[in-house]
Structures are given as structure tokens and as C-alpha cells.
C-alpha positions, 0 to 999 in steps of 0.5 A: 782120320779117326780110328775107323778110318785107320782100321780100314786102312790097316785092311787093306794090308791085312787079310780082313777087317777083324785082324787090323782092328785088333792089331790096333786094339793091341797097339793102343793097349800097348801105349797106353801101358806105356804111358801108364808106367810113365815111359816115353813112346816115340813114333818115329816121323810122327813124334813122342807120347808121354806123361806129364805131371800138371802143378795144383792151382787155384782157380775162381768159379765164375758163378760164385766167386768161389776159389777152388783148388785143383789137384796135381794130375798126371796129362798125356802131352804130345810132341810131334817130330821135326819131318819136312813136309814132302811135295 
């Protein structure tokens, strides 16, 4: 499902195409603000966003043998929730 998909979706709970995307325009901008300042965003049934900070490391370019180094950067990681699976 992608984000058009999801847009339709919201629709037909909504009044109109134009109001559910920008419920969920609004939606994403809140979590990624969320995430921005380093908060968890838990979606109940689904699972939690949030920030995670990656160590530098050295890694070998494959063409030149060159060691290169990475640096530290935050990632977004995603734990999905424990929900049994209905029939």
C-alpha cells in the first residue's frame, strides 16, 4: 500500500480526496517533528518509530582498496508490535 492508496483510503471516510491528504500530510509532518526531536512515536497495533544514533565505522572501497570513514548519523528504525494475527 502506498501513500496514495492510503489517501483513497482515509476518502472514504472523509468528505473528499483534498481534506485526507492533508490529514495525512499533517500526520506524517507530526512524526517526522517527533522523531526530529528525538521522541518515540508509538502506534498503537502497529509498533514504534524512533531515532537511533549509527557508530562511525571504517569500510573498504571495493574499486580502490581505499579504507573510508563513515560518520556517526542518527537512522529511523521501526519496531513493529506484538498483535496476534486474526483469522
Amino acid at each position: 500500500m502506498d501513500k496514495k492508496e492510503i489517501i483513497e483510503q482515509l476518502s472514504k471516510r472523509t468528505c473528499c480526496k483534498k481534506e485526507a491528504a492533508d490529514a495525512f500530510e499533517e500526520f506524517l509532518l507530526a512524526v517526522k517533528k517527533s522523531l526530529f526531536r528525538g521522541e518515540k512515536v508509538h502506534l498503537k497495533g502497529i509498533g514504534t518509530l524512533y531515532v537511533k544514533m549509527r557508530k562511525e565505522r571504517r569500510v573498504r572501497n571495493p574499486k580502490t582498496r581505499e579504507i573510508i570513514k563513515i560518520m556517526p548519523k542518527r537512522v529511523i528504525r521501526f519496531k513493529a508490535s506484538e498483535v496476534p494475527l486474526e483469522d
